[in-house]
C-alpha positions as CSV (number, residue, x, y, z in Angstrom):
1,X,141.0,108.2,-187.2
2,X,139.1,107.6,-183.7
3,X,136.5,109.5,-182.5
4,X,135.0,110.3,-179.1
5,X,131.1,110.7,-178.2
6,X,130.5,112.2,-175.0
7,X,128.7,110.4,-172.4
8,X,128.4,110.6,-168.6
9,X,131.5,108.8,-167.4
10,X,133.7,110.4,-170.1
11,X,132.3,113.7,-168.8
12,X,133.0,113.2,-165.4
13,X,136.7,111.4,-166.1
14,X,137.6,114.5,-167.6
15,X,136.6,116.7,-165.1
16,X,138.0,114.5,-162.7
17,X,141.5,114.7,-164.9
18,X,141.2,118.4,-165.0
19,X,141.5,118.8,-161.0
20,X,144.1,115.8,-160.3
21,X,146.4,117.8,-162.8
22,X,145.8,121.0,-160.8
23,X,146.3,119.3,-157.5
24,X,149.3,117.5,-158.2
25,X,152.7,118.6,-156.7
26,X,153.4,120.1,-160.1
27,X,149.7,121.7,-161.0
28,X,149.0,125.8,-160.2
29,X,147.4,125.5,-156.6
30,X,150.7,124.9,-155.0
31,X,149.1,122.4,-152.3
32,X,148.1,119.2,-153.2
33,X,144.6,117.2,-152.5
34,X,145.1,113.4,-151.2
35,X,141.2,112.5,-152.4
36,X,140.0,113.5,-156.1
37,X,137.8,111.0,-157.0
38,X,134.4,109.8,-158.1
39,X,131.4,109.9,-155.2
40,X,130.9,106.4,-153.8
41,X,128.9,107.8,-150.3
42,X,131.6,108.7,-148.7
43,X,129.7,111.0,-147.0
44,X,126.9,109.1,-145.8
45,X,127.6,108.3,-142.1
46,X,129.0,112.0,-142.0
47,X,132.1,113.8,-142.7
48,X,133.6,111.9,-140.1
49,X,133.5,108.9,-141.4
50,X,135.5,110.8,-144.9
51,X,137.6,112.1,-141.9
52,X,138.5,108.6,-140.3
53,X,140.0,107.5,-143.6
54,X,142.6,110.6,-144.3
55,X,140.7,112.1,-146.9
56,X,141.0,115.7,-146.0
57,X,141.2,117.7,-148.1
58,X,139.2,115.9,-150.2
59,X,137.5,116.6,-153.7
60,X,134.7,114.1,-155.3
61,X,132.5,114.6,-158.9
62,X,129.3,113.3,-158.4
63,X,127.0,112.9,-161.5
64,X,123.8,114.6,-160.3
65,X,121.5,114.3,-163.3
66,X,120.7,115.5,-167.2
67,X,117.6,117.6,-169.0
68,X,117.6,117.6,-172.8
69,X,118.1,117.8,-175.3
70,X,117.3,121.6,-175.4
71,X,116.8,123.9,-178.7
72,X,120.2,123.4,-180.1
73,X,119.8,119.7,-179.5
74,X,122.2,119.2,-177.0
75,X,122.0,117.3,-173.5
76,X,122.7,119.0,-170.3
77,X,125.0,117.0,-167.7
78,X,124.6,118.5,-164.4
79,X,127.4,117.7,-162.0
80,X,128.3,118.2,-158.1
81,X,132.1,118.7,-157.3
82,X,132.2,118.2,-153.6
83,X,134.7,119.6,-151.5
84,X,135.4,118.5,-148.2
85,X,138.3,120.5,-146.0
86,X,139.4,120.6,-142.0
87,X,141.0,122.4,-140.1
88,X,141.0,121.7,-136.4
89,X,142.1,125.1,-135.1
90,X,138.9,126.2,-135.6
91,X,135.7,127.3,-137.8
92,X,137.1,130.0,-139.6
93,X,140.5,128.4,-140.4
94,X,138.3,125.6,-141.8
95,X,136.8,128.1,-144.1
96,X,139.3,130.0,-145.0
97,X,142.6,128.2,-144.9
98,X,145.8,128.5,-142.4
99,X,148.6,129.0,-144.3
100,X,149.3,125.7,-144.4
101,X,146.4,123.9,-145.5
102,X,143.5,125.1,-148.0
103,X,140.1,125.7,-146.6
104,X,137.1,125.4,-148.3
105,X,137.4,128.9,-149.4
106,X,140.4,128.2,-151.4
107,X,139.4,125.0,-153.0
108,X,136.0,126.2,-154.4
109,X,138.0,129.5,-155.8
110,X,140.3,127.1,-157.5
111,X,137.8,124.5,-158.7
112,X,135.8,127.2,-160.0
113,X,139.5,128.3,-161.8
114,X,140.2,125.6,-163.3
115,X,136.9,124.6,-164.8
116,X,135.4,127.7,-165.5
117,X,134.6,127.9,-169.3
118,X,136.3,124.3,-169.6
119,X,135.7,122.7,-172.9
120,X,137.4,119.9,-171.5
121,X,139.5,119.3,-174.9
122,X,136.8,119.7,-177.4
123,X,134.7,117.2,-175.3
124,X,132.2,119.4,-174.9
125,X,129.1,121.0,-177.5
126,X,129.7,123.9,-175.1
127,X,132.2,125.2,-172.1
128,X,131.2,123.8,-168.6
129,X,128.6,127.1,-166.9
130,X,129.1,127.2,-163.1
131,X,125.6,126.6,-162.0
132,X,126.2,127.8,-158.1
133,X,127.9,127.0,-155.2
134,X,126.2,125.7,-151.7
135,X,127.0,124.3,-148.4
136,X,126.4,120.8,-147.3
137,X,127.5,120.8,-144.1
138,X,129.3,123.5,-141.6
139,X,130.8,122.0,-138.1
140,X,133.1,123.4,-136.1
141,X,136.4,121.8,-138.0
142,X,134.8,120.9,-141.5
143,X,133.1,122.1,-143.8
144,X,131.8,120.5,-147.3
145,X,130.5,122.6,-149.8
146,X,129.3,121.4,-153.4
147,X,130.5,122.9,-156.8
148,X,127.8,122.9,-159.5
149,X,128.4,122.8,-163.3
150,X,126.6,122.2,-166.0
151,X,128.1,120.1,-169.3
152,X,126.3,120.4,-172.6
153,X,126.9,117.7,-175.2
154,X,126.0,116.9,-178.6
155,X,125.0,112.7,-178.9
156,X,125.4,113.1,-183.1
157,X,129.0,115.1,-183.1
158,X,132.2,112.8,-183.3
159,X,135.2,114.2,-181.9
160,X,138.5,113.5,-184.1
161,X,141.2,113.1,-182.0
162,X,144.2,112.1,-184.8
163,X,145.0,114.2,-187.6
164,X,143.3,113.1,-190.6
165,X,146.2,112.7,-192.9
166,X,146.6,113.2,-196.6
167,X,143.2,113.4,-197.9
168,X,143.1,112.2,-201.7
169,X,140.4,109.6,-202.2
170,X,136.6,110.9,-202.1
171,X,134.4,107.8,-202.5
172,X,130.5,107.5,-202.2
173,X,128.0,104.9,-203.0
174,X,124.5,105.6,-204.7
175,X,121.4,103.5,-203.6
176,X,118.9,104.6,-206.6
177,X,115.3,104.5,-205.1
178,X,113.0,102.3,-206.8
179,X,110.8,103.9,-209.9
180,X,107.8,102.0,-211.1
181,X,107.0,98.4,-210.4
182,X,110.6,97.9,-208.9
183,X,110.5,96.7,-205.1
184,X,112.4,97.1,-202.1
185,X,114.3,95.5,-200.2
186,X,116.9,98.0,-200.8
187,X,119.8,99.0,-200.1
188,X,121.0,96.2,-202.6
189,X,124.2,94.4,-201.4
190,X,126.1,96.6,-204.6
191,X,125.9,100.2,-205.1
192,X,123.0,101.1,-207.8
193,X,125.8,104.0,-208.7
194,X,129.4,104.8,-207.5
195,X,131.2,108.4,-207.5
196,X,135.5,108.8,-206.9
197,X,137.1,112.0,-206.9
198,X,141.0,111.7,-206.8
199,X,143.2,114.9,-205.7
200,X,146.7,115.4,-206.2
201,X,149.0,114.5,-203.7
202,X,151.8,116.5,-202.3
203,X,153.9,114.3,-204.2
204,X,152.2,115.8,-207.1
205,X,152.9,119.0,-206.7
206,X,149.2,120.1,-205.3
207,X,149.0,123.1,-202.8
208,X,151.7,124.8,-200.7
């Protein structure tokens, strides 16, 4: 048995997986995206410079942040997916697609598809919530718009992600607290008490 806690990069891989399997040349969009990846500033000298280096369309999970934990004791992962598309014939072909290519339009709609009450595999305390959508920047052949979701985890839960087996041996130890004039340090190296319950096997003839 193995279990998974959710943190921030497990968070964002999954999302991550979610819209590489979408985008492939056998995912739902019917178009693939050459750039799904995590942010590293890509951005920063301008969509250009994202431009220069072939990534068009392009699609990049950014973690923007977390609050928490709330009521129900879970944190709240805030994430950006960025989407960056071109489209030199011109502004609204950017936005909306040519046929051919997707425009920034058609990504968000799909993003928004394919993560949109997302429990990214039992990952998740809660589905992802789609936060809102903005733009980043509008020029004449690209625009970049952000995707905003929100992930809600639980930091006690363990996720089980084998079966468990055949279940037939209960075991617990007792630590006794001390009564009177007896002193800690406790737990003591052995178990004050001990407790086994055995259940029949399939072997055995138990259950269906």
């Amino acid at each position: 048995m193995t279990g998974i806690i959710a943190d921030i990069d497990t968070v964002e891989q999954a999302i991550l997986d979610r819209l590489t399997a979408a985008a492939g040349p056998a995912g739902p969009w019917g178009y693939t995206v050459p750039t799904i990846d995590s942010y590293g500033s890509e951005l920063e000298g301008g969509p250009e410079t994202a431009l220069a280096r072939g990534a068009a369309p392009a699609i990049w999970v950014v973690f923007g942040g977390e609050e928490g934990p709330d009521r129900q004791g879970f944190r709240r992962l805030r994430y950006s997916i960025v989407i960056l598309a071109r489209n030199y014939r011109n502004e609204r072909a950017s936005r909306r697609g040519d046929g051919t290519n997707p425009g920034t339009y058609q990504l968000l709609k799909d993003v928004r598809g394919v993560l949109a009450n997302d429990g990214l595999g039992g990952l998740l305390a809660r589905p992802l919530a789609h936060l809102r959508s903005r733009s980043l920047v509008s020029g004449k052949a690209v625009k970049v718009y952000a995707f905003d979701v929100e992930a809600k985890i639980d930091d006690q839960a363990r996720y089980i992600t084998e079966a468990l087996g055949n279940f037939a041996h209960f075991h617990v130890d007792w630590d006794v607290p001390p009564i009177g004039n007896v002193q800690p340090p406790l737990p003591a190296a052995e178990a004050d008490a001990t407790d086994d319950v055995f259940l029949p096997t399939d072997s055995e003839g138990a259950g269906p």
